[in-house]
Residue, then its C-alpha position, 0 to 999 in steps of 0.5 A: x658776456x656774463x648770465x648768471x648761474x640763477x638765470x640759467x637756474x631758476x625755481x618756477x612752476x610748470x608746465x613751460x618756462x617760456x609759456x608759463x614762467x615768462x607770461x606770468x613774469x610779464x605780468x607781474x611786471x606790468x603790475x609794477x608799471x602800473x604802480x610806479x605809473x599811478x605814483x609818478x603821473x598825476x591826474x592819469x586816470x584811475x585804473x579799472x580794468x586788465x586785458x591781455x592778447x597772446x600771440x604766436x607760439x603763445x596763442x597757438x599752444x597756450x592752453x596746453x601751456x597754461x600761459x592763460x593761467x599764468x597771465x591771470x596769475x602775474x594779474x594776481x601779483x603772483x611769481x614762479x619762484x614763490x608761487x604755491x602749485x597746490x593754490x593754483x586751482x583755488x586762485x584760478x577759479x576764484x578770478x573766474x568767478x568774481x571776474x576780478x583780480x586783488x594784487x598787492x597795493x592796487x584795489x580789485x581790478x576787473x579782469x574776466x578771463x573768458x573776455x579779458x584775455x584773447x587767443x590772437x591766432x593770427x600773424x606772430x609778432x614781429x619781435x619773436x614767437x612767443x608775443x604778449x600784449x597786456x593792457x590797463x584800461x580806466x573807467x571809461x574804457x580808456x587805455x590807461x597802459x599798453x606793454x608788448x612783451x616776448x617770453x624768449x626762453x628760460x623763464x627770460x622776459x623783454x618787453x618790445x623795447x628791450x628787444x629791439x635795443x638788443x637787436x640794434x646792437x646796444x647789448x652788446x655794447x652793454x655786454x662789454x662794459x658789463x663784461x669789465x666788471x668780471x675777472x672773466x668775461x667769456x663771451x665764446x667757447x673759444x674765449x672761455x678756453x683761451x682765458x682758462x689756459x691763461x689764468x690756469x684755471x677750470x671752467x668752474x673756477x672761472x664761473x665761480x670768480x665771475x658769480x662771486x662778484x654778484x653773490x659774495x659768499x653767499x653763492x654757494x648757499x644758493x647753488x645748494x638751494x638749486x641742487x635741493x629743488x632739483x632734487x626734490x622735484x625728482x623725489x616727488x616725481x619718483x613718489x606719484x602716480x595717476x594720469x597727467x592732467x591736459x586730456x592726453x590721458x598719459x600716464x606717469x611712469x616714474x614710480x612704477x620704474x622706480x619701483x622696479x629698478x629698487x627691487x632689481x639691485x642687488x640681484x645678479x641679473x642685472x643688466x648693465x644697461x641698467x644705468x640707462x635706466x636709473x637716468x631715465x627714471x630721474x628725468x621722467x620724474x622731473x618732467x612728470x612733475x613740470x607736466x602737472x604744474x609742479x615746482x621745477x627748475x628751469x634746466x635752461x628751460x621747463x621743457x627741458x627740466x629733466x636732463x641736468x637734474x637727471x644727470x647730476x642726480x645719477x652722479x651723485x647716487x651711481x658715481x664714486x667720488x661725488x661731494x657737495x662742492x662738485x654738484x656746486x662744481x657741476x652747476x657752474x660748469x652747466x650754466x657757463x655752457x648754457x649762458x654760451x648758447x643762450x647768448x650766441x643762439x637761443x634755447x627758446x623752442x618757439x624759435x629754435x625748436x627743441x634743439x634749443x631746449x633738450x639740445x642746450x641741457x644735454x650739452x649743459x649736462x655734458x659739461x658739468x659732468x665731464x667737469x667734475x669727473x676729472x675733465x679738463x677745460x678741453x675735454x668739457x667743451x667736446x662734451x658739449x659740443x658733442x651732446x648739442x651736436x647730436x640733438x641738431x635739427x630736432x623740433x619742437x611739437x609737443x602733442x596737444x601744446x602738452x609738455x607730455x608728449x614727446x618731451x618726457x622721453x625726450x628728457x630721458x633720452x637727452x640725460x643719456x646722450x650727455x653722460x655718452x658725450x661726456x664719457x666719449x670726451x674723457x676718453x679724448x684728449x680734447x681735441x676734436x674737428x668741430x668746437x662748439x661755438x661753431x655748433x651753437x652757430x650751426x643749432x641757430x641757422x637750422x632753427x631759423x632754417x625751419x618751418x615754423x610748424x615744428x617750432x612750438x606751434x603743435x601745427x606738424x610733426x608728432x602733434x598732427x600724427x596722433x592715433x585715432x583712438 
């Protein structure tokens, strides 16, 4: 099995990366379809028009998501990774009034967004919950194309096909000759560990020989690159106040906590769960920041872009002995443990619930944090296992399909789990009852245990119990 660092990490734009990253994607992927199709097929017919359909998680909380924006945004040719969040208003409203779309290396194509895109709230697709269909038409209204697609979490995009090749077996027969590539292709926890004690190297260690096989010397430019978005998407989020856009009227909190927290050092009062706090702020401003559209890191996913951030953060500010090359340290060791989890289960809320999403980060957190204090390879999957094991069962119901509400205090309460499930590690010697494989097992069968209400549909739990004024 082998996901990269920058699968699990990638620069996008908020508020999800499962209904807004992923739905652009797959629109932008479409486009190129199209491109490659107009080239090699002669005589099909000139192309016109676009339309899309959301269905599932995706129709029922899209609009809080911004998936509809995000689908005319992919139409544009446009990507999360280069995408401007200060032009999103100006592209938008353009499309809505000209009822076309100018990509790259096509003519003006008509897309109107009020017609064109539908809300399908019926039965989800039957690949999974997050499902788009997206679609050419020529001049006469003939279709030119038709794609099915499903946002599986992360930011991660197969189309019907891919998905039903790896539901029929044929990724994990890729996975093991993929995997012969790699000095050490883990596949498990368990395998990770048996490796780590044969070759006698660090998780980091391994993750490391793994990605250079991909990214040559160039791997630790990258990583520093992540690091740096991370940390700005926190400096900004510490820098701005006013009210999150989506009608809850929430306000953001991160500067006036912020604010509070730097007048307090230094005094003598202060309390030592002060460090709870500093944690908090760090993950409040991240999510502060994917709520309003802005630039993010998805940490497996948007909605739990926060945690990781907030955790390496509060290393590098609070803890002694922090250097470059143990951030870089630490975002390997998190991203082996989110590939872990994403390849054995899912970290997709739609599917899980948000014991996929904050649940993954906070044992993601755990891990690189153990890690690059001095954890041994043991030592790092308890603290995995032990952050994972105690967010299971946890639902997704983001008030008003709103990455606000309660996914920004979950944020913050999932960074001080994980730096809790790390320091009870260290104080281990690794030994523990229940390894995290099993976890990740047990984290799945709950999310398909439960009800489809509390995965990513805004239909029960905090999204219908909401105060009255």
């Amino acid at each position: 099995m082998f996901l990269s660092v920058f699968d699990i990490f990638k620069i996008g734009i908020g508020p999800s990366s499962s209904h807004t990253m992923g739905p652009m994607v797959a629109a932008a992927r479409f486009l190129a379809d199209l491109h490659n199709r107009e080239l090699n097929i002669p005589g099909a017919g000139r192309l016109h028009r676009l339309g899309a359909s959301l269905h599932g998680s995706l129709a029922f909380t899209g609009k809080g998501h911004a998936t509809d924006r995000a689908v005319l945004l992919g139409f544009c040719g446009l990507h999360p990774e280069t995408l401007d969040p200060d032009r999103i208003d100006e592209i938008v409203a353009q499309v809505h009034r000209d009822k076309r779309v100018h990509p790259e290396g096509f003519e003006p194509l008509v897309f109107d967004p009020d017609v064109d895109l539908v809300f399908d709230y019926g039965p989800p697709l039957a690949g999974h919950a997050n499902g788009l269909v997206l679609r050419a038409f020529d001049e006469q209204g003939n279709p030119f194309q038709t794609r099915t697609y499903y946002s599986v979490g992360g930011g991660f995009v197969v189309t019907a096909q891919e998905l039903e090749a790896q539901q029929g077996g044929s990724k994990s027969l890729f996975d093991e000759k993929a995997a012969l590539e790699f000095p050490y292709p883990f596949g498990s926890a368990r395998e990770m560990l048996t490796m780590g004690a044969e070759a006698g190297k660090t998780i980091a260690e391994m993750k490391r020989a793994n990605e250079r096989k991909i990214h040559g010397h160039a791997l630790e430019q990258k990583l520093d690159r992540i690091i740096a978005a991370m940390n700005d998407c926190i400096d900004r989020g510490l820098s701005q106040d006013g009210i999150l856009p989506g009608g809850l009227k929430v306000r953001r909190r991160a500067k006036s906590i912020h604010d509070s927290l730097k007048a307090e050092q230094g005094l003598n009062a202060t309390a030592p769960h002060v460090a709870n706090d500093w944690m908090s702020v760090y993950a409040i401003a991240v999510n502060e920041e994917n709520a309003a559209g802005g630039r993010v890191v998805t940490s497996p996913t948007n909605g739990a872009a926060g945690v990781v951030p907030a955790v390496l953060r509060y290393y590098r500010a609070h803890c002694t002995g922090a250097t470059d090359a143990k951030l870089r340290d630490f975002l390997l060791v998190a991203a082996a443990v989110g590939g872990l989890i994403k390849h054995n289960a899912s970290i997709s809320g739609a599917e899980v619930g948000c014991q996929g999403e904050v649940g993954s980060a906070a044992a993601m957190a755990a891990a690189g944090l153990c890690a690059v204090m001095g954890g041994t390879n043991e030592q790092v999957e308890n603290a995995a296992e032990i952050a994972l094991e105690h967010h299971l069962g946890m639902t997704c119901d983001p008030a008003a399909g709103l990455v606000q509400v309660p996914c920004i205090e979950r944020n913050a309460l999932g960074a001080i789990k994980a730096v809790s499930a790390a320091s009870l590690a260290l104080r281990g010697d690794g030994q523990h009852f229940m390894p995290l494989d099993n976890c990740v097992q047990v984290m799945l069968e709950t999310g398909r245990d439960m009800s489809v209400k509390y995965k990513e549909t805004s239909t029960g739990g905090i999204a219908v119990n909401l105060p009255e004024c």
